[in-house]
C-alpha positions as CSV (number, residue, x, y, z in Angstrom):
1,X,-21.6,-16.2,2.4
2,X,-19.3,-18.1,0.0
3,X,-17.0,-15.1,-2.1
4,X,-17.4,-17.6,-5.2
5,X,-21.9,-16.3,-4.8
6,X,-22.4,-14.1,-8.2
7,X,-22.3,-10.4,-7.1
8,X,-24.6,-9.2,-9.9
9,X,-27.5,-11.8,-9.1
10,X,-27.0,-11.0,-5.7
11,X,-27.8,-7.2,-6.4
12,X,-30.3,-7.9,-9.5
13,X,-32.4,-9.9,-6.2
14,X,-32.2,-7.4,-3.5
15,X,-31.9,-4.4,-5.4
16,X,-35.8,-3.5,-3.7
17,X,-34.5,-3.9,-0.5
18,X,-32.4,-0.9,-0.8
19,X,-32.1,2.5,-0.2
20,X,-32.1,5.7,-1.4
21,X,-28.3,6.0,-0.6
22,X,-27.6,2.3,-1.3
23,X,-29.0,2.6,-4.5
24,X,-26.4,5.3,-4.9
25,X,-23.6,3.0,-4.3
26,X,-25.3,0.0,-6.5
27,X,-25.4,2.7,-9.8
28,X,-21.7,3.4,-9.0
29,X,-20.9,0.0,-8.8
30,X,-22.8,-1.1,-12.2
31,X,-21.4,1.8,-14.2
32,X,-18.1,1.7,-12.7
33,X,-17.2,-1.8,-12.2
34,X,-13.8,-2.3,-13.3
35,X,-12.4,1.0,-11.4
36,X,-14.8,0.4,-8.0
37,X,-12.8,-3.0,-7.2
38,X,-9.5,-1.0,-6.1
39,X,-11.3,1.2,-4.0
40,X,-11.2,1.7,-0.4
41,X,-14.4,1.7,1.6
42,X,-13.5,5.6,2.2
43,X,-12.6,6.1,-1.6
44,X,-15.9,3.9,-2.7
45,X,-17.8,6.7,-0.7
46,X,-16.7,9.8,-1.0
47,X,-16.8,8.5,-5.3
48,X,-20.7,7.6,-4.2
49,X,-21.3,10.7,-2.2
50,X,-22.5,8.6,0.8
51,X,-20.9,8.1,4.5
52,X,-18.4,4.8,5.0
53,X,-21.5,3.4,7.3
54,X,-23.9,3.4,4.2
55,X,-21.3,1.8,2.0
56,X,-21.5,-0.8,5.1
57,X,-24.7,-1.1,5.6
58,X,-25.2,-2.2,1.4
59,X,-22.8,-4.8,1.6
60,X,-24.8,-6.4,4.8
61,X,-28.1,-5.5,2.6
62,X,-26.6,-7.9,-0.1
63,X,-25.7,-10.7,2.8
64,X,-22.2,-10.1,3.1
65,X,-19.9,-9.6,6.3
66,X,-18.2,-6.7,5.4
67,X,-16.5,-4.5,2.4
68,X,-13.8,-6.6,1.8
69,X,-15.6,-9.7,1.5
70,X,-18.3,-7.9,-0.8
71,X,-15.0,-6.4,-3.2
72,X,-13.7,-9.7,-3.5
73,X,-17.0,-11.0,-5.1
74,X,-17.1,-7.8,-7.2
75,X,-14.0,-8.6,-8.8
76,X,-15.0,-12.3,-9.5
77,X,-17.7,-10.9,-10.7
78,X,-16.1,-8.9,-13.1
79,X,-13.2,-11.5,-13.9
80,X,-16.0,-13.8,-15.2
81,X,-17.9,-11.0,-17.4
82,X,-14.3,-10.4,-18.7
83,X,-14.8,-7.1,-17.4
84,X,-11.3,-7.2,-16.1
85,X,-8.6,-9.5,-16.8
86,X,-9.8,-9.5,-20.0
87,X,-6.4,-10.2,-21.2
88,X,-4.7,-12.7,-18.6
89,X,-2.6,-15.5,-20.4
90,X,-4.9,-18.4,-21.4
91,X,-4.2,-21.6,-20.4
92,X,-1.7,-23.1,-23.1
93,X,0.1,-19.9,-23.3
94,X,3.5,-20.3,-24.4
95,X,6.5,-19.3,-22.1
96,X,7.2,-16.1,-24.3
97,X,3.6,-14.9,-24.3
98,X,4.1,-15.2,-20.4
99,X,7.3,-13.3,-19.9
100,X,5.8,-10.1,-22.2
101,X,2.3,-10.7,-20.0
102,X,4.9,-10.1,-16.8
103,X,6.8,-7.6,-18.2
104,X,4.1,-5.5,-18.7
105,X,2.4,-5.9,-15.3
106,X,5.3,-4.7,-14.1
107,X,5.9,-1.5,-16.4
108,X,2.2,-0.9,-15.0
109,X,2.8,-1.5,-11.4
110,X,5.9,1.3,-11.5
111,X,4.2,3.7,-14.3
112,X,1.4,4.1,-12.1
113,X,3.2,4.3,-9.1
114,X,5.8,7.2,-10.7
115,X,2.1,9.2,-11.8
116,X,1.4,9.1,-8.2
117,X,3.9,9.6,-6.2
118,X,4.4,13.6,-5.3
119,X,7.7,15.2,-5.1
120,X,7.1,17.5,-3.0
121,X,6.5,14.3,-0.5
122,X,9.7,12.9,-1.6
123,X,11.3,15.6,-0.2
124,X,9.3,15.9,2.8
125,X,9.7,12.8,3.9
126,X,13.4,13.0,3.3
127,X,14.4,16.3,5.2
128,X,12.3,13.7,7.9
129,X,14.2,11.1,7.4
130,X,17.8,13.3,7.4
131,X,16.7,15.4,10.9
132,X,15.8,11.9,12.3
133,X,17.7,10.3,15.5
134,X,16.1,6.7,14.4
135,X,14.0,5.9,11.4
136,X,12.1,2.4,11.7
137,X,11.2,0.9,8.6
138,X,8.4,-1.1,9.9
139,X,5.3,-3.2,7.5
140,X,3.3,-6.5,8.8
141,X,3.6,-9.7,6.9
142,X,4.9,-9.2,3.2
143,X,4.9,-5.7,3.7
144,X,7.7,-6.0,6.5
145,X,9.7,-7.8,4.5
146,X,10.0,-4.8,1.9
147,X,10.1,-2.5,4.8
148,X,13.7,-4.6,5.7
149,X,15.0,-4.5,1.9
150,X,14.6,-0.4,2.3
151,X,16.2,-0.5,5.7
152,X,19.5,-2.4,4.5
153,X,19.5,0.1,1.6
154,X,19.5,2.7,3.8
155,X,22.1,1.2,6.1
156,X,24.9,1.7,3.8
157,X,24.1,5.4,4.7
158,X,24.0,5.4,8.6
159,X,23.5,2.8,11.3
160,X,20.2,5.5,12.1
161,X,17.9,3.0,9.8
162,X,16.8,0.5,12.1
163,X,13.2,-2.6,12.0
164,X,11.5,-3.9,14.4
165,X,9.9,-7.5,13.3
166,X,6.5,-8.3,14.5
167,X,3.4,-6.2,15.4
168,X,4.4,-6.6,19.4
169,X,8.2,-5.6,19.2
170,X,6.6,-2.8,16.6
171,X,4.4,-1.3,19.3
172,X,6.6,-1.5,21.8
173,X,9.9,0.5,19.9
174,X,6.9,3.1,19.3
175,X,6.7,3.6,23.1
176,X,9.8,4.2,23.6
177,X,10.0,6.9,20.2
178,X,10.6,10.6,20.4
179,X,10.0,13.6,18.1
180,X,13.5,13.1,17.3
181,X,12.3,9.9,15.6
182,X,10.7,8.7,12.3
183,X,8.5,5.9,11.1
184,X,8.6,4.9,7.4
185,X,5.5,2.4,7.2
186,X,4.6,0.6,4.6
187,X,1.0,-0.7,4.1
188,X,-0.5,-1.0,0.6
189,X,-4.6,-0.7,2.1
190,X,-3.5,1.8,5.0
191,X,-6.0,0.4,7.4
192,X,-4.5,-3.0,8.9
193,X,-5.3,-2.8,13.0
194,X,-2.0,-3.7,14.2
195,X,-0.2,-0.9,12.3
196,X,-2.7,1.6,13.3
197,X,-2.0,0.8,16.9
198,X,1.5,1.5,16.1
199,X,1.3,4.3,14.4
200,X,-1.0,5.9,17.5
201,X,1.7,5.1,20.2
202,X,4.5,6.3,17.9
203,X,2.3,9.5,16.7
204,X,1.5,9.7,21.0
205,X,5.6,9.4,21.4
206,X,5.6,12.3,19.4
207,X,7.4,10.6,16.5
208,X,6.7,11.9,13.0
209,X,5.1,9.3,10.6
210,X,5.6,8.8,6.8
211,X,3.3,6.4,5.4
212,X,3.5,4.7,2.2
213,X,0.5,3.2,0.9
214,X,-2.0,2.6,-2.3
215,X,-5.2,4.9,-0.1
216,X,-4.2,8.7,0.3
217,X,-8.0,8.4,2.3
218,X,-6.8,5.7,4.7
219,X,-7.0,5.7,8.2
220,X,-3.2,5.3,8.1
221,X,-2.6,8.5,6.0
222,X,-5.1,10.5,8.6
223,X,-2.5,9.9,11.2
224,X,0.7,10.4,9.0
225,X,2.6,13.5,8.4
226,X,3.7,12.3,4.8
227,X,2.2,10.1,2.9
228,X,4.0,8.5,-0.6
229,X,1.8,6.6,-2.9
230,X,2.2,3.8,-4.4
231,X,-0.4,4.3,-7.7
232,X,-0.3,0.8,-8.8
233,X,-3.3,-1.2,-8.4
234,X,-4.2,-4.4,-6.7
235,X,-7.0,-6.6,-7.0
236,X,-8.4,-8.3,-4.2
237,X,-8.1,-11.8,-6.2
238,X,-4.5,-10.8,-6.2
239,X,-3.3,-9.8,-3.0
240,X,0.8,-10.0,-2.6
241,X,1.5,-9.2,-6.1
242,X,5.1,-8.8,-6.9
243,X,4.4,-6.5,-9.5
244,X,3.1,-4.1,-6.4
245,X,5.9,-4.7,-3.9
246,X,8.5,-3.7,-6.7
247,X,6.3,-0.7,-7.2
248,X,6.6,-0.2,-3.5
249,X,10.5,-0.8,-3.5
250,X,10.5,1.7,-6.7
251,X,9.5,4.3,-3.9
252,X,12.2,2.9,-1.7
253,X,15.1,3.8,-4.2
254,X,13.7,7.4,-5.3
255,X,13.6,7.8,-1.2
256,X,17.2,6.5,-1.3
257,X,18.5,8.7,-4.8
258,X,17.2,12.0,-2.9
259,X,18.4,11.2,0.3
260,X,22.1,10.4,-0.7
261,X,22.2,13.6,-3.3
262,X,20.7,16.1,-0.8
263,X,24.1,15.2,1.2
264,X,26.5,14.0,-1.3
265,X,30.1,14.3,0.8
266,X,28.6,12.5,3.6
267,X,27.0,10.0,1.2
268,X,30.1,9.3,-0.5
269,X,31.7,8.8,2.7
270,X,29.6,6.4,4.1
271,X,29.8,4.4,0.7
272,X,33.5,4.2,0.9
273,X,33.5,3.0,4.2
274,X,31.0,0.8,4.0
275,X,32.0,-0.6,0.7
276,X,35.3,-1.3,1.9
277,X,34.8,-3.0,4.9
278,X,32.2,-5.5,3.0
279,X,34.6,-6.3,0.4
280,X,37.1,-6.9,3.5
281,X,34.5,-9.6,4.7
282,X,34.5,-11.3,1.0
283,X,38.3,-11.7,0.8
């Protein structure tokens, strides 16, 4: 089924055909449109009171493949009903109105994110990351490429900080992990297959995992022994934001700030040293 097919026609025409508990999902949806199109299949249920398999099975009663195709036609949906969006730049805008429209996105993306994001986790994931023989900073697509930024932040501090780059060489360092070892993943939904194959050889390995991600309900967070969220939202019409991967990298630097003032003499060590020999390389 084409994404572009009108969600609330769809729903208006099969609405007979469902059931007790899929009517339970189709009221949440109606009453809640603007919130449900963040949510996670496992967040959409528990919200609806129903199992992930009848949240499922009413997306196939509608004619679509799966969740994520059916949540991309809900926010299209709502994106034409001005439900959301509602004030995206028209077209004509002028360059100013653009750079405020930005600017706010991205005082969202980090607000939300700060409201989220829990301390205590914080910490936990940095007395993780300070016991640690190895910490990989690992993500897939986009997400890897934040996952590096973090690393070579965290490489000023000690050569422990180390990535692996695709799904394959991913799975394979996890083999060879220990308990003395940590993974920092990055995955906004939580539930990509290639990182939860990595995350079940490293959590086999006995490595601990921190996970940060958008869905505290993911698979991903099941398996992890910290998990830091990143509160701002996506849509699914928007996937890749930048306003979200600087929220992600917002994490990155708190992780940083509380890792270098927990240890401050070694910190101010490594800085010298590494400081010195980059501005060494420049001359």
């Amino acid at each position: 089924m084409s994404t572009t097919t009108n969600f609330w026609g769809l729903l208006q025409q099969r609405q007979d055909e469902l059931t007790k508990s899929g009517r339970a999902v189709a009221d949440y949806l109606v009453h809640h449109a603007d919130e449900a199109q963040y949510l996670s299949i496992s967040s959409l249920a528990r919200e609806c009171k129903v199992a992930e398999a009848t949240v499922f099975r009413f997306c196939r009663a509608l004619g679509f493949e799966g969740y994520h195709e059916m949540r991309i036609s809900l926010a299209q949906a709502n994106a034409t009903g001005a439900l959301v969006n509602q004030h995206e730049p028209e077209p004509g805008a002028t360059t100013a109105s653009l750079c405020e429209h930005a600017s706010g996105l991205f005082l969202t993306a980090i607000n939300g994110t700060q409201n989220s994001l829990s301390p205590e986790a914080v910490e936990q994931a940095v007395d993780l990351m300070r016991a640690a023989r190895q910490v990989f900073c690992l993500g897939q697509g986009g997400s890897m490429l934040l996952a590096n930024d973090i690393c070579a932040r965290f490489s000023s501090l000690s050569n422990k900080f180390r990535t692996a780059g695709d799904s394959h060489l991913q799975i394979l360092a996890a083999s060879l992990m220990g308990p003395e070892d940590v993974v920092l993943f990055i995955s906004y939904s939580g539930a990509t297959r290639d990182m939860l194959e990595t995350l079940r050889t490293a959590k086999a390995s006995g490595a601990k995992i921190i996970l940060l991600t958008h869905y505290e309900d993911s698979p991903g967070a099941a398996m992890a022994d910290v998990v830091l969220r990143c509160g701002a939202q996506e849509s699914p019409l928007d996937s890749g934001s930048i306003p979200i991967k600087v929220a992600v990298l917002y994490v990155g630097e708190v992780l940083l700030l509380r890792y270098m003032l927990d240890d401050p003499e070694h910190t101010n060590e490594a800085q010298d040293r590494t400081s010195e020999a980059v501005a060494i390389k420049l001359i």
